[in-house]
C-alpha positions as CSV (number, residue, x, y, z in Angstrom):
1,X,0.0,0.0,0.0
2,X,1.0,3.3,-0.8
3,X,0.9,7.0,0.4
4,X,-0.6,7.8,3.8
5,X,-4.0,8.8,3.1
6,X,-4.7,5.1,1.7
7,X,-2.8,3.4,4.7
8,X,-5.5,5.7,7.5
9,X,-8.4,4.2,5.5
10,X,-7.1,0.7,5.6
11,X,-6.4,1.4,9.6
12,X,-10.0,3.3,10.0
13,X,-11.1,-0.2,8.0
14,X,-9.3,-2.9,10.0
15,X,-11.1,-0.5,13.6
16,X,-14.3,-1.2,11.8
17,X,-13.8,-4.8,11.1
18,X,-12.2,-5.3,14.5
19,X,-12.9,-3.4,16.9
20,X,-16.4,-3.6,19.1
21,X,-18.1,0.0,20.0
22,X,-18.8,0.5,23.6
23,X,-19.2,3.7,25.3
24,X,-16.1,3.6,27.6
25,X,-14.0,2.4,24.4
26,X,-10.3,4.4,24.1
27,X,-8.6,4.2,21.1
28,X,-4.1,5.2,21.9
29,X,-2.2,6.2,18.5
30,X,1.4,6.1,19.9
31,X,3.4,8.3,17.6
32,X,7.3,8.9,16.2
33,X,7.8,12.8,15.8
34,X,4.5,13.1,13.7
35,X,2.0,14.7,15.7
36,X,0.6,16.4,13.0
37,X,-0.3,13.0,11.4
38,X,-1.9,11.4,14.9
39,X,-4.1,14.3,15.3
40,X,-5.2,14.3,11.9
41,X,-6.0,10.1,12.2
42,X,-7.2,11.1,15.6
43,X,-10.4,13.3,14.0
44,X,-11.0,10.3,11.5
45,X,-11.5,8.1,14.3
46,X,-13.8,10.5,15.7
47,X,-15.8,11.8,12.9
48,X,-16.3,7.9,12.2
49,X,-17.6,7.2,15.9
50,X,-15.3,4.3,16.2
51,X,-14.4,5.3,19.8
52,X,-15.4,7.6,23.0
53,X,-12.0,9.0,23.7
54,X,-8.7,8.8,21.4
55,X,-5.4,9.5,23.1
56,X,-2.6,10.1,21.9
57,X,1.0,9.7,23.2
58,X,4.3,9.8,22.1
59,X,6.4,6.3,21.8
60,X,9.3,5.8,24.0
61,X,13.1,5.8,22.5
62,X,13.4,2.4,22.5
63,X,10.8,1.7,20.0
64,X,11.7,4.8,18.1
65,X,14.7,3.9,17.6
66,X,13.7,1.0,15.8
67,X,11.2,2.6,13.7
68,X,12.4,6.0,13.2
69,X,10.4,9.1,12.7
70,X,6.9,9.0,11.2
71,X,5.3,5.6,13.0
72,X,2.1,5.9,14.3
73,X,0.6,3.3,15.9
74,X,-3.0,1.6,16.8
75,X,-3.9,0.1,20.1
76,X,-7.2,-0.5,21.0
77,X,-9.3,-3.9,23.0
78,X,-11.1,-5.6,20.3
79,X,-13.6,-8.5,20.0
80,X,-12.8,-11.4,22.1
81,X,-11.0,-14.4,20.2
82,X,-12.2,-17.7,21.6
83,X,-11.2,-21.1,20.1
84,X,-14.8,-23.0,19.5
């Protein structure tokens, strides 16, 4: 996949597909040095209603310094996976 635009959309997707709506839900988008970025996936989160409260943070240097500048990254409790 390419650009940023198309990879929010496939993130925004996968929250969709995944995640379950409840009205204490919290989304966290850790991000690298982009805050810009995070706050603009933040309001597509919202304006989708795919979560109460979205928080974001920045990463720590460890993982930084493995990704580098630019990661942003999804956490969220989704549907429970039980083996049948």
């Amino acid at each position: 996949m390419r650009g940023r635009k198309k990879s929010y959309q496939y993130l925004i997707q996968k929250l969709k597909e995944d995640g379950e709506k409840t009205e204490c839900e919290t989304i966290f988008l850790g991000h690298a040095n982009c805050l810009e970025e995070a706050k603009y996936l933040q309001q597509l989160i919202l304006k989708e209603k795919l979560a109460e409260k979205v928080i974001i943070c920045n990463i720590g240097p460890i993982i930084g310094s493995h990704t580098g500048a630019g990661m942003i990254a999804v956490t969220f409790v989704g549907r429970s996976r039980l083996l049948s």
